[in-house]
VEXVOFI-664811 format. One line per field, with one value per residue: chain; residue number from 1; x, y, z of N, C-alpha, C in turn. Coordinates in Angstrom, 1 decimal. Example, Ala and Ser with C-alpha at 12.3 -4.5 7.8 and 13.67 -1.06 7.14 Angstrom:
ch: c(A|A)
i: c(1|2)
n.px: c(13.2|12.8)
n.py: c(-5.7|-2.2)
n.pz: c(7.8|7.1)
ca.px: c(12.3|13.7)
ca.py: c(-4.5|-1.1)
ca.pz: c(7.8|7.1)
c.px: c(13.2|12.9)
c.py: c(-3.3|0.0)
c.pz: c(7.8|7.9)
//
This chain:
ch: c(A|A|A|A|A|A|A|A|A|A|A|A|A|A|A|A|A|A|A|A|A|A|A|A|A|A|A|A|A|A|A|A|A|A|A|A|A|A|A|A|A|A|A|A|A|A|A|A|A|A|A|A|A|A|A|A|A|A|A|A|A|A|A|A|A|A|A|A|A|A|A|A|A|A|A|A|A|A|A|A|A|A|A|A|A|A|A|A|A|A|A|A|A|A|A|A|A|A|A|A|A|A|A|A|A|A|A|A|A|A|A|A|A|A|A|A|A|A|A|A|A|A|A|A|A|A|A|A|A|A|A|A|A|A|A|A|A|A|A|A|A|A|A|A|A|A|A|A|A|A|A|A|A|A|A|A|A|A|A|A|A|A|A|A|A|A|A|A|A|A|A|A|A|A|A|A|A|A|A|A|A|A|A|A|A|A|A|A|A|A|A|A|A|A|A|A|A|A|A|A|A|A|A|A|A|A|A|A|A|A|A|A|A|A|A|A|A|A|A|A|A|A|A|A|A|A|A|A|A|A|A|A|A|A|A|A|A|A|A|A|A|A|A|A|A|A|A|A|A|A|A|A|A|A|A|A|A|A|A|A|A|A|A|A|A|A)
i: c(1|2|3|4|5|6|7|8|9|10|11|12|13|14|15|16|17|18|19|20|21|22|23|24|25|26|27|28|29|30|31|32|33|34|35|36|37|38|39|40|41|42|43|44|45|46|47|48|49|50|51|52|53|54|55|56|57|58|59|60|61|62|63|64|65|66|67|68|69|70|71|72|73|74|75|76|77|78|79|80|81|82|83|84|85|86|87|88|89|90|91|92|93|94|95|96|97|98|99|100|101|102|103|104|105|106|107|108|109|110|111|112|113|114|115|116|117|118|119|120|121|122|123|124|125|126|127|128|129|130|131|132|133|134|135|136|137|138|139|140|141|142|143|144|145|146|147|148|149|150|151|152|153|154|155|156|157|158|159|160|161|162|163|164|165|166|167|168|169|170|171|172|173|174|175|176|177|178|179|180|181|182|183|184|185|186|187|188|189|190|191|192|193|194|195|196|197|198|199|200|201|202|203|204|205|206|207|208|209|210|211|212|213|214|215|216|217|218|219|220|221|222|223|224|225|226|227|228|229|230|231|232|233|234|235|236|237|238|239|240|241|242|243|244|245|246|247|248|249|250|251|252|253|254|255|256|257|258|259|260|261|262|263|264|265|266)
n.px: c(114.6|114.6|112.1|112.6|113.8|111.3|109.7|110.6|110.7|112.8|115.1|116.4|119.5|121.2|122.3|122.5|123.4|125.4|127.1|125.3|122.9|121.1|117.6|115.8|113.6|110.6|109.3|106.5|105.1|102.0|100.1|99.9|101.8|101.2|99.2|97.3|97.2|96.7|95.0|92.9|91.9|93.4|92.3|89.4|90.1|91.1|88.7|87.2|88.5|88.2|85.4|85.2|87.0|85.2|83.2|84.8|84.7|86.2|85.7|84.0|83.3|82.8|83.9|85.8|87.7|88.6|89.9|91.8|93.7|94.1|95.9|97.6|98.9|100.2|102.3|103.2|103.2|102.9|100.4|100.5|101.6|99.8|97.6|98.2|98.6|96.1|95.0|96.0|95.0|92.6|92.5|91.9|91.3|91.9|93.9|94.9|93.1|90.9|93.1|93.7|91.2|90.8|92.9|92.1|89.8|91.0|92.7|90.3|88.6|86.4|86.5|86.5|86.0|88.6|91.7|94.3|97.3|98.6|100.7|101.1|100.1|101.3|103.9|104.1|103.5|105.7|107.7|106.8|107.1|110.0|110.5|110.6|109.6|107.0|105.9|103.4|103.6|101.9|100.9|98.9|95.2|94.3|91.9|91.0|92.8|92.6|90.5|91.1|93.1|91.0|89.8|91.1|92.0|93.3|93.2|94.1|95.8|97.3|99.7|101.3|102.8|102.5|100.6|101.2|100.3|101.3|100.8|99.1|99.7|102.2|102.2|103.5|105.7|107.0|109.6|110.1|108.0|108.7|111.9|110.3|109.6|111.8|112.8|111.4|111.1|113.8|116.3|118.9|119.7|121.1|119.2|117.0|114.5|113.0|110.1|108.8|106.9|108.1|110.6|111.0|110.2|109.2|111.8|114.0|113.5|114.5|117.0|118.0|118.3|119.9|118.6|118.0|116.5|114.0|112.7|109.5|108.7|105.8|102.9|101.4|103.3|105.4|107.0|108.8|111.6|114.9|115.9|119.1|121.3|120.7|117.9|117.7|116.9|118.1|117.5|115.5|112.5|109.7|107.2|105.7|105.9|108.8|110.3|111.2|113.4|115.6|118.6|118.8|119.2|116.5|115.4|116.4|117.5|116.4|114.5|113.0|112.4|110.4|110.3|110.3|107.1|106.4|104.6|101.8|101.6|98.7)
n.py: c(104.3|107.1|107.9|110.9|111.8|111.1|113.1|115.8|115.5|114.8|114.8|111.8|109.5|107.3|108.7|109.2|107.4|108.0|111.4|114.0|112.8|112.3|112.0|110.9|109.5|108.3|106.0|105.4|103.5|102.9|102.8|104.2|105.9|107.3|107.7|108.0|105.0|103.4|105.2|105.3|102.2|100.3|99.7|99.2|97.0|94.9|94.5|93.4|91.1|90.1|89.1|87.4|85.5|84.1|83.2|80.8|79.7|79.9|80.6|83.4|86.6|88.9|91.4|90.9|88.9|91.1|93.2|91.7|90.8|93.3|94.2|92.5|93.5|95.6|94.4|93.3|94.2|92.3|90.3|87.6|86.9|88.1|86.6|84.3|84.9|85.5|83.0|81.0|82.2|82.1|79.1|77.7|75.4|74.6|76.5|77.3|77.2|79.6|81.6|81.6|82.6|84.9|86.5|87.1|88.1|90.2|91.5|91.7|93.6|96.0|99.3|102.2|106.2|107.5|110.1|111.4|112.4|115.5|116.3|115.2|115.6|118.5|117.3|115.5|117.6|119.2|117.0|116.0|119.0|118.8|117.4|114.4|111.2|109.4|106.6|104.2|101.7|98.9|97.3|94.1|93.2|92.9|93.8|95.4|97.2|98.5|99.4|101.5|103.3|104.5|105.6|107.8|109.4|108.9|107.5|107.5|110.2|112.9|113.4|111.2|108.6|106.1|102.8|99.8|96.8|94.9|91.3|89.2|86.4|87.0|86.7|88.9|90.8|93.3|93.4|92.8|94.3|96.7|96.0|95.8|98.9|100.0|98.5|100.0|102.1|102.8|103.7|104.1|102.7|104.3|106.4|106.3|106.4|105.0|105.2|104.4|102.8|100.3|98.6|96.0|95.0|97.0|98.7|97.6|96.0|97.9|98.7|96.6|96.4|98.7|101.2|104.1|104.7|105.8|105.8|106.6|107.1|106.0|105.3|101.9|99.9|101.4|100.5|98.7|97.6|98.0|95.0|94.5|95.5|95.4|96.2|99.0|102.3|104.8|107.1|108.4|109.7|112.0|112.7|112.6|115.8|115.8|115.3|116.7|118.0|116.3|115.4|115.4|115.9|116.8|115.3|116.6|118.4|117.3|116.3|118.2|119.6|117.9|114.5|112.0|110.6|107.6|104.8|104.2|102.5|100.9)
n.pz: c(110.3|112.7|115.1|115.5|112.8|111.1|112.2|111.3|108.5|106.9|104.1|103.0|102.4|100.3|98.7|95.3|92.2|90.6|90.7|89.8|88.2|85.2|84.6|82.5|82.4|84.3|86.5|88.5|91.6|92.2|94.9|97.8|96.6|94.6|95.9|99.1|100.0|102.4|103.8|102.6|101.7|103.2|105.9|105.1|103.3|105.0|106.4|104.8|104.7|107.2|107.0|105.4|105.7|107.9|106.7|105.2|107.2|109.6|113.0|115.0|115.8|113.1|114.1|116.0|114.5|112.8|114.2|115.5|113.0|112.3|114.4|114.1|111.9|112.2|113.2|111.6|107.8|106.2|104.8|104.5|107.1|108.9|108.1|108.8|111.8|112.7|112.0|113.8|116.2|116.3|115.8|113.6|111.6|109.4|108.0|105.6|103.7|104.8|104.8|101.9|101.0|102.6|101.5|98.9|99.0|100.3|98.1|96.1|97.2|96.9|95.1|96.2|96.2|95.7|96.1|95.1|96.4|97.8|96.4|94.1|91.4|90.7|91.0|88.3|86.7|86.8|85.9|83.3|82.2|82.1|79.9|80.6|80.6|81.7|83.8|85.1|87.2|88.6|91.0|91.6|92.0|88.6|87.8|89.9|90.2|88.0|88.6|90.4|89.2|87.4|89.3|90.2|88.1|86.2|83.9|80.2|81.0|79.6|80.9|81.4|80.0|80.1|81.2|83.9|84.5|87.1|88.3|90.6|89.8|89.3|86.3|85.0|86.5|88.5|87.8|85.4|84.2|84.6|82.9|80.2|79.8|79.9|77.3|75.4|75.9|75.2|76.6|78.9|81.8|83.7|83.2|84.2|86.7|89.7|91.3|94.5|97.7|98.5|100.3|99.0|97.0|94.4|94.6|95.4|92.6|91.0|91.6|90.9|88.2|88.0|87.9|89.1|92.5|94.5|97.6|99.1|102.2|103.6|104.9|103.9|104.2|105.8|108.0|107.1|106.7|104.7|103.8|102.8|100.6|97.8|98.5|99.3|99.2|96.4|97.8|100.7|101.3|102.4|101.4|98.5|97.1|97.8|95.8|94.1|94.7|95.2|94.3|91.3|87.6|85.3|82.5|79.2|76.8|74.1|74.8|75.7|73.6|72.2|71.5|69.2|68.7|71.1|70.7|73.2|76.3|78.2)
ca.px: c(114.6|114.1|111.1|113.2|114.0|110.1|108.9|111.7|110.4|114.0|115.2|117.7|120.0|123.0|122.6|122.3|124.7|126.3|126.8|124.1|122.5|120.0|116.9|114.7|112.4|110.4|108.2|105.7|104.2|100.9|99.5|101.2|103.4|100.5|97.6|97.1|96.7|97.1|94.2|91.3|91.8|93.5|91.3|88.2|90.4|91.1|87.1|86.2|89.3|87.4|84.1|85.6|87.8|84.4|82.6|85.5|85.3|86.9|84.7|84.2|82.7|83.6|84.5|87.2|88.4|89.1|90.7|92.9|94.1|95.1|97.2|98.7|98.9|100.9|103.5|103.6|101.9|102.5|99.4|101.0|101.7|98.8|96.6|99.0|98.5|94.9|94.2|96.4|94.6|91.3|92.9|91.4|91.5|92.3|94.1|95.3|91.9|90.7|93.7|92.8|89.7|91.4|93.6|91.3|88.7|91.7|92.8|89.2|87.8|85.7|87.4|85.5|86.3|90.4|92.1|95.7|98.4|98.4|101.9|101.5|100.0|102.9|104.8|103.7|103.6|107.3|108.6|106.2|107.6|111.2|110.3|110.4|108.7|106.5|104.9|103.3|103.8|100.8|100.8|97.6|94.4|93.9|90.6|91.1|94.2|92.5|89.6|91.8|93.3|90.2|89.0|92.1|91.3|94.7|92.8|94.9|96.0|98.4|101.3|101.2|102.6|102.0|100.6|101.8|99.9|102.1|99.7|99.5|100.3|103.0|102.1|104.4|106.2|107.6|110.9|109.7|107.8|110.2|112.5|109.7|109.3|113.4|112.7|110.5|111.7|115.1|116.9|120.3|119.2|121.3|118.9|115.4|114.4|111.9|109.7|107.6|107.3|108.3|112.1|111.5|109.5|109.6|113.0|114.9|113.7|114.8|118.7|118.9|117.9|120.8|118.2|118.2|115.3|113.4|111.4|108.4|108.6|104.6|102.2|101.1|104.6|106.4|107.7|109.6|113.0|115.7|117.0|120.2|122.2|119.9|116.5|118.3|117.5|119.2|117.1|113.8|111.9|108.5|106.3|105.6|106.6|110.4|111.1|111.6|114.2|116.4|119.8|118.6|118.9|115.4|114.8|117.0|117.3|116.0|113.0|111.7|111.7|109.3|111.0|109.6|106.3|105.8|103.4|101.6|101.0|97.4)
ca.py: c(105.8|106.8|109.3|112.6|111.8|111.5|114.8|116.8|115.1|115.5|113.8|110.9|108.6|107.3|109.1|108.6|106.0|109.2|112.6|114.6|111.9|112.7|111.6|111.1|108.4|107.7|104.7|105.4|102.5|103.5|102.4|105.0|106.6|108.5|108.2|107.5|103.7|103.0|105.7|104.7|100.9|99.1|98.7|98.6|95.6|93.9|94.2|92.3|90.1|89.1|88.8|85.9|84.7|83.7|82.7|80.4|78.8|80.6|80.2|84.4|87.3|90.3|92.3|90.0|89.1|92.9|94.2|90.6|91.6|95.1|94.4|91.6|94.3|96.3|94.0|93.1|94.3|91.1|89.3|85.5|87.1|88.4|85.5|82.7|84.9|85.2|81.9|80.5|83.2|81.0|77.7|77.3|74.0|74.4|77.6|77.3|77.6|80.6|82.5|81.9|83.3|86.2|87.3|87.3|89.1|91.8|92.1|91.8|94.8|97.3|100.5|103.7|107.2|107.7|111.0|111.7|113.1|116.8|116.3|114.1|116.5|119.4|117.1|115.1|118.4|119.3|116.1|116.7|120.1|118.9|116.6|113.6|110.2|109.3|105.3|103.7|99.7|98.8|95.8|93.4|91.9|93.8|94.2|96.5|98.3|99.5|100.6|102.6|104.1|105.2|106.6|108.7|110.0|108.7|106.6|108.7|111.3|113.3|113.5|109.5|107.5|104.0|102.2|98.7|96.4|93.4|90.8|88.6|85.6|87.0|87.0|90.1|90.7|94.6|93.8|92.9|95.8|98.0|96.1|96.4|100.3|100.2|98.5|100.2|103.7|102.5|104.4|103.5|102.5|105.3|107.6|105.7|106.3|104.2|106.0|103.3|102.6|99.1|98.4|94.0|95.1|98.4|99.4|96.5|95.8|99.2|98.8|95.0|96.6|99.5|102.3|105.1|104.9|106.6|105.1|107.4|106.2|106.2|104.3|100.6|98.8|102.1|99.5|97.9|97.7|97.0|93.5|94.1|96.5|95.6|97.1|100.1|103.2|105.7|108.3|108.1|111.1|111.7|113.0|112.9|116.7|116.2|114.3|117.3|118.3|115.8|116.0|114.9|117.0|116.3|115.3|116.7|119.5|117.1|115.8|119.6|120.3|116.8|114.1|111.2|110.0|106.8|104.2|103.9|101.4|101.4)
ca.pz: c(110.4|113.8|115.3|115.1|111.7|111.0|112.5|110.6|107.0|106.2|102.7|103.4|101.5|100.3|97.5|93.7|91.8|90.1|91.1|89.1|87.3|84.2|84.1|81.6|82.2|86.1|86.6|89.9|91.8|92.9|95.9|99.1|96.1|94.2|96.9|100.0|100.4|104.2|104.6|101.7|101.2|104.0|106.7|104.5|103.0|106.0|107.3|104.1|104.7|108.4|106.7|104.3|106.8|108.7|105.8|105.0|108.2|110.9|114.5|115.4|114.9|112.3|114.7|116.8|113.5|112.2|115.6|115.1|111.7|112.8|115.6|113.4|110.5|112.9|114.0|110.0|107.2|105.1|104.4|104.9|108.6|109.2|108.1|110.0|113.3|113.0|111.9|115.2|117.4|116.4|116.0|112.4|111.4|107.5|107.7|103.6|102.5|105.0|104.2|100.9|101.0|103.1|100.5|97.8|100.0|100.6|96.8|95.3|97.7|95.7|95.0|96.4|96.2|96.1|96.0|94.7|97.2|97.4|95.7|92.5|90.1|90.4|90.2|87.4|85.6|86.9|84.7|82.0|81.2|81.6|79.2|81.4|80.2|82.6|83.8|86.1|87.1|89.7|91.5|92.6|91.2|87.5|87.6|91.1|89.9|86.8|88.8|91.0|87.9|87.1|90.3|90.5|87.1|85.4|82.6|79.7|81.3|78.6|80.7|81.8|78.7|80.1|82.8|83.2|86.2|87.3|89.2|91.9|89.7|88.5|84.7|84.9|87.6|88.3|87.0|83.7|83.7|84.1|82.1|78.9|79.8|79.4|75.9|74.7|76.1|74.7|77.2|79.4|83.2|84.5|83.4|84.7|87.9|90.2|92.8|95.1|99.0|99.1|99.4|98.9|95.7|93.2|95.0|95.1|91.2|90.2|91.5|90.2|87.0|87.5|87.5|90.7|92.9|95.6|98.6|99.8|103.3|104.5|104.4|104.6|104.6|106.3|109.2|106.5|106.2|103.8|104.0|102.1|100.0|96.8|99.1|99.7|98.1|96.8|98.5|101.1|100.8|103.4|100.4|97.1|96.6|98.2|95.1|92.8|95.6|94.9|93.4|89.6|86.4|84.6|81.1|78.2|75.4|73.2|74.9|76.2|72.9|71.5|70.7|68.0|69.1|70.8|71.1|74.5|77.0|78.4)
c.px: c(113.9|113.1|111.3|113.4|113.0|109.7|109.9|111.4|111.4|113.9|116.3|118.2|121.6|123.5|122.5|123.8|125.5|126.3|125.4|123.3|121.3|119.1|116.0|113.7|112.1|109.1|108.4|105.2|103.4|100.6|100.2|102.3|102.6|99.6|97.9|96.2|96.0|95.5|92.7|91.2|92.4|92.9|90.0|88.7|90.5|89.7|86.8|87.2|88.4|86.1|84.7|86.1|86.3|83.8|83.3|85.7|85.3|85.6|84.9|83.4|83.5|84.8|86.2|88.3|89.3|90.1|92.2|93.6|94.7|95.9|97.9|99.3|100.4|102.5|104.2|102.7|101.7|101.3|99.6|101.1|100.8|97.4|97.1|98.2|96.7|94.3|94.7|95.5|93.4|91.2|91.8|92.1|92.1|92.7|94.4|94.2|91.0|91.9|93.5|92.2|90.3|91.8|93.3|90.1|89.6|91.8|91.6|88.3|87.5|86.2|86.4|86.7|87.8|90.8|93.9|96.3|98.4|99.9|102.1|101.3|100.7|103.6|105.1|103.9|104.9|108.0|108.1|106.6|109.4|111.0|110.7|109.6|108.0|105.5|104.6|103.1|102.7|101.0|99.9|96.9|94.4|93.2|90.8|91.8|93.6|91.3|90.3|92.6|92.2|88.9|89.7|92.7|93.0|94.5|93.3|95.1|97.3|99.8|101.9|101.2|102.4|101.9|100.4|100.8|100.5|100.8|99.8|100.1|101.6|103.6|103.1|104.4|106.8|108.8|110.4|108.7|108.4|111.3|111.7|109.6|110.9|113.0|112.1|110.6|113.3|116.7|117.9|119.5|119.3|120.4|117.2|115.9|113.0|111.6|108.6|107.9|107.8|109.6|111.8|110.9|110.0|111.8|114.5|114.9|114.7|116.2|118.6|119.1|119.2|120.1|118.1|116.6|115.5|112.5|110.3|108.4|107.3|103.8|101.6|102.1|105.8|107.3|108.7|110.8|113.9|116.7|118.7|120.6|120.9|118.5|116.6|118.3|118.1|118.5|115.8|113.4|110.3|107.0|106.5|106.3|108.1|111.0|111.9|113.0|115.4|117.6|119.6|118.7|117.6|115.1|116.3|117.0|116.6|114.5|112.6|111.5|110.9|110.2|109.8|108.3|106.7|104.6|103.4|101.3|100.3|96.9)
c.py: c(106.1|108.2|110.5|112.6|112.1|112.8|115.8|116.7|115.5|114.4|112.7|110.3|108.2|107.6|108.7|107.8|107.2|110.4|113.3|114.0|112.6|112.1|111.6|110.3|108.4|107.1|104.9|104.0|103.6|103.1|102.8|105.8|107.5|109.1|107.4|105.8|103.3|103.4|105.5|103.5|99.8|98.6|98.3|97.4|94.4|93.9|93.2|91.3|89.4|88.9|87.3|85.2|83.4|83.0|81.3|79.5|79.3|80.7|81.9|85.1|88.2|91.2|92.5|90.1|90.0|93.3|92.7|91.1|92.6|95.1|93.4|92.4|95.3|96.1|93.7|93.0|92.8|90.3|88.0|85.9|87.4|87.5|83.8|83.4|84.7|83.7|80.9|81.2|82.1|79.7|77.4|75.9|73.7|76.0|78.0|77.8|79.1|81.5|82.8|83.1|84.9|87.2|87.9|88.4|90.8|92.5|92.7|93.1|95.9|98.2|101.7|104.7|107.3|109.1|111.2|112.3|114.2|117.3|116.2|114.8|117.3|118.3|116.1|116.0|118.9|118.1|115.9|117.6|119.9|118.0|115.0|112.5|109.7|107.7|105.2|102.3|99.8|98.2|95.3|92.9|93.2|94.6|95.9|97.5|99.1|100.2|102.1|103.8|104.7|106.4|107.7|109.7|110.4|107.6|107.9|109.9|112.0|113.4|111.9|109.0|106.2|103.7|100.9|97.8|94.6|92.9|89.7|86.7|85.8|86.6|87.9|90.6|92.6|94.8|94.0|94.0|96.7|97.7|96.2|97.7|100.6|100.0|99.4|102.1|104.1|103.3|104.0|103.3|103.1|106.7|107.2|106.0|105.6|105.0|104.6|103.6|101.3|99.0|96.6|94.2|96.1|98.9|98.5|95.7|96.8|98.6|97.2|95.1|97.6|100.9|103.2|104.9|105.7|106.0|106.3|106.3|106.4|105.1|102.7|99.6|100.3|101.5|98.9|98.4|97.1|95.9|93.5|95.4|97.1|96.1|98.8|101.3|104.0|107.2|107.9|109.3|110.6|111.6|112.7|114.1|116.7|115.4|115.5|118.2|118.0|115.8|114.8|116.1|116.3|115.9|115.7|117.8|118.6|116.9|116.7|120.2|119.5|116.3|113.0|110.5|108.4|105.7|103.8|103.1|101.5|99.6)
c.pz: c(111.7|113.8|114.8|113.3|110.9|110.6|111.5|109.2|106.4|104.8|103.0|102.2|101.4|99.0|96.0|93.4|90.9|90.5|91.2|88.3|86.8|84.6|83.5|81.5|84.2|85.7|88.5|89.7|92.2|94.0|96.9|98.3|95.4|94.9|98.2|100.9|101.5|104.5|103.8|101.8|102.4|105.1|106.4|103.5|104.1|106.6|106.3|104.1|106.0|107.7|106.0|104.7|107.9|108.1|105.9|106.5|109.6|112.0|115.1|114.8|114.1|113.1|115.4|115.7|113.1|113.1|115.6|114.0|111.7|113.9|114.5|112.6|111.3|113.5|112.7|108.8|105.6|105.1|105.2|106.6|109.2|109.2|108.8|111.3|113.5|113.0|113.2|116.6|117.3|116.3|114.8|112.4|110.0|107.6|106.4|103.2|103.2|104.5|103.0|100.4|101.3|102.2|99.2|98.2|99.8|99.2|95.8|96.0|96.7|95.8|95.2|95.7|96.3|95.0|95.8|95.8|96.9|96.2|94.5|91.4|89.7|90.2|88.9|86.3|85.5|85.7|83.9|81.7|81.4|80.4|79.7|80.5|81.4|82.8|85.1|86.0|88.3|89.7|92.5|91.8|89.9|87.5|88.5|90.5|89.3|87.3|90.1|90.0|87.7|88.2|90.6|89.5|86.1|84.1|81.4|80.0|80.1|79.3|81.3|80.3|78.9|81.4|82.7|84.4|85.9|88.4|89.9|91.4|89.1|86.8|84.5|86.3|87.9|87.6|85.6|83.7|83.5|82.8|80.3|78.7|78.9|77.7|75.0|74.8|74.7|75.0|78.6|80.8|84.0|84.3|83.5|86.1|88.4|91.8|93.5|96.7|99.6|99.1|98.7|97.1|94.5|93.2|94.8|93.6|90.6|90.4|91.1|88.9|86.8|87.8|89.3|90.9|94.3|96.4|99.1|101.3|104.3|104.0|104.9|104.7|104.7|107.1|108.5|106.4|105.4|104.3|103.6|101.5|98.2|97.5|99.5|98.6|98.0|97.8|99.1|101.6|101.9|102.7|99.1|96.3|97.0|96.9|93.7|93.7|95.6|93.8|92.1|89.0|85.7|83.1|80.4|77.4|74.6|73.1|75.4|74.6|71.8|70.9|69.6|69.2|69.7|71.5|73.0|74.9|77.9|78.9)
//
């Protein structure tokens, strides 16, 4: 997506996999899709990634470190790229076990203060009163996730029926999240939608799965691009609020007017 495209915060795509497609079910990632990642958590991740990095070995100070990291972060925000180039910039000797350290340093960072998108609550309440089902799949260390959950003050929230956290060993992975939400919703694929900012991840699960998704394109892997046909969504939107924009019909007659209770996932 080039500059002009940016500044204009138009809606793009290649569209939904049906005309006007229903939906009655959306599963958010979090991280850049509820709140603002990029701007609370990643460079106070990557400072305590140079702190551990040095610990772990590495010949430098914090500082060198950190400014390493962020130019690396820049040219790619993957991790594995980020901790190869630094550990070549210092000529580590055991780069496996600093990276390591690195990566655990990044995921295990303490969770301050995090504020929601000015977007997420309208529209949270927008597919709450269509009667919308509403999850979230998080992905990273547990512990973290769920304190971010709770700093952003979505530990039961009534219109949030389940939040699922896939994790870095992949115990549960996003597909299988989604595809248990599917079970357990018991609702066709064409009428799930998946909102995230990653296409290699959330976006590229969602269409292997069948279900329509949406990329928010900001953030800490905005640089990314889709590899393939399956990374490709059907719509990339600038914000959180352009999503109620998009050409969906919401929810159902049956589900604005309560359908059968069920059990939540917490």
């Amino acid at each position: 997506m080039g500059r002009s495209q940016k500044k204009k915060r138009k809606i793009s795509g290649r569209g939904a996999k049906s005309k006007t497609p229903r939906i009655r079910c959306v599963i958010f990632d979090l991280d850049d899709t509820l709140y603002d990642n990029l701007r609370y958590r990643v460079r106070v991740a990557h400072r305590a990634s140079a702190h551990a990095m040095i610990k772990a070995g590495l010949k430098g100070t914090v500082e060198s470190v950190y400014r390493a990291r962020l130019r690396a972060f820049r040219q790619d925000p993957m991790l594995r790229h980020i901790d190869a180039q630094v550990c070549r910039r210092f000529h580590v000797a055991d780069p496996g076990s600093v990276s390591h350290a690195a990566r655990e340093a990044y995921f295990r960072c303490p969770v301050g203060k995090l504020k929601l998108f000015r977007g997420t609550l309208p529209l949270l309440r927008h597919l709450h009163r269509h009667g919308v089902r509403i999850f979230i799949v998080s992905f990273g260390e547990p512990e973290i996730q769920h304190a971010k959950i709770r700093a952003l003050g979505l530990v039961k929230h009534p219109m949030i029926e389940g939040i699922l956290y896939a994790d870095r060993d992949k115990l549960l992975t996003k597909e299988a999240a989604f595809r248990k939400i599917q079970r357990l919703t018991k609702l066709p694929a064409a009428q799930m939608l998946v909102i995230g900012d990653r296409p290699m991840s959330e976006i590229r699960a969602g269409n292997e799965l069948g279900m329509h998704t949406v990329r928010i394109h900001r953030g800490e892997f905005a640089v990314q691009q889709p590899q393939n046909k399956r990374e490709e969504p059907d719509f990339v939107v600038q914000n959180i609020s352009q999503v109620k924009r998009l050409r969906f019909r919401w929810g159902n007659k049956e589900s604005q007017r309560g359908g059968a209770e069920t059990p939540r996932i917490r």
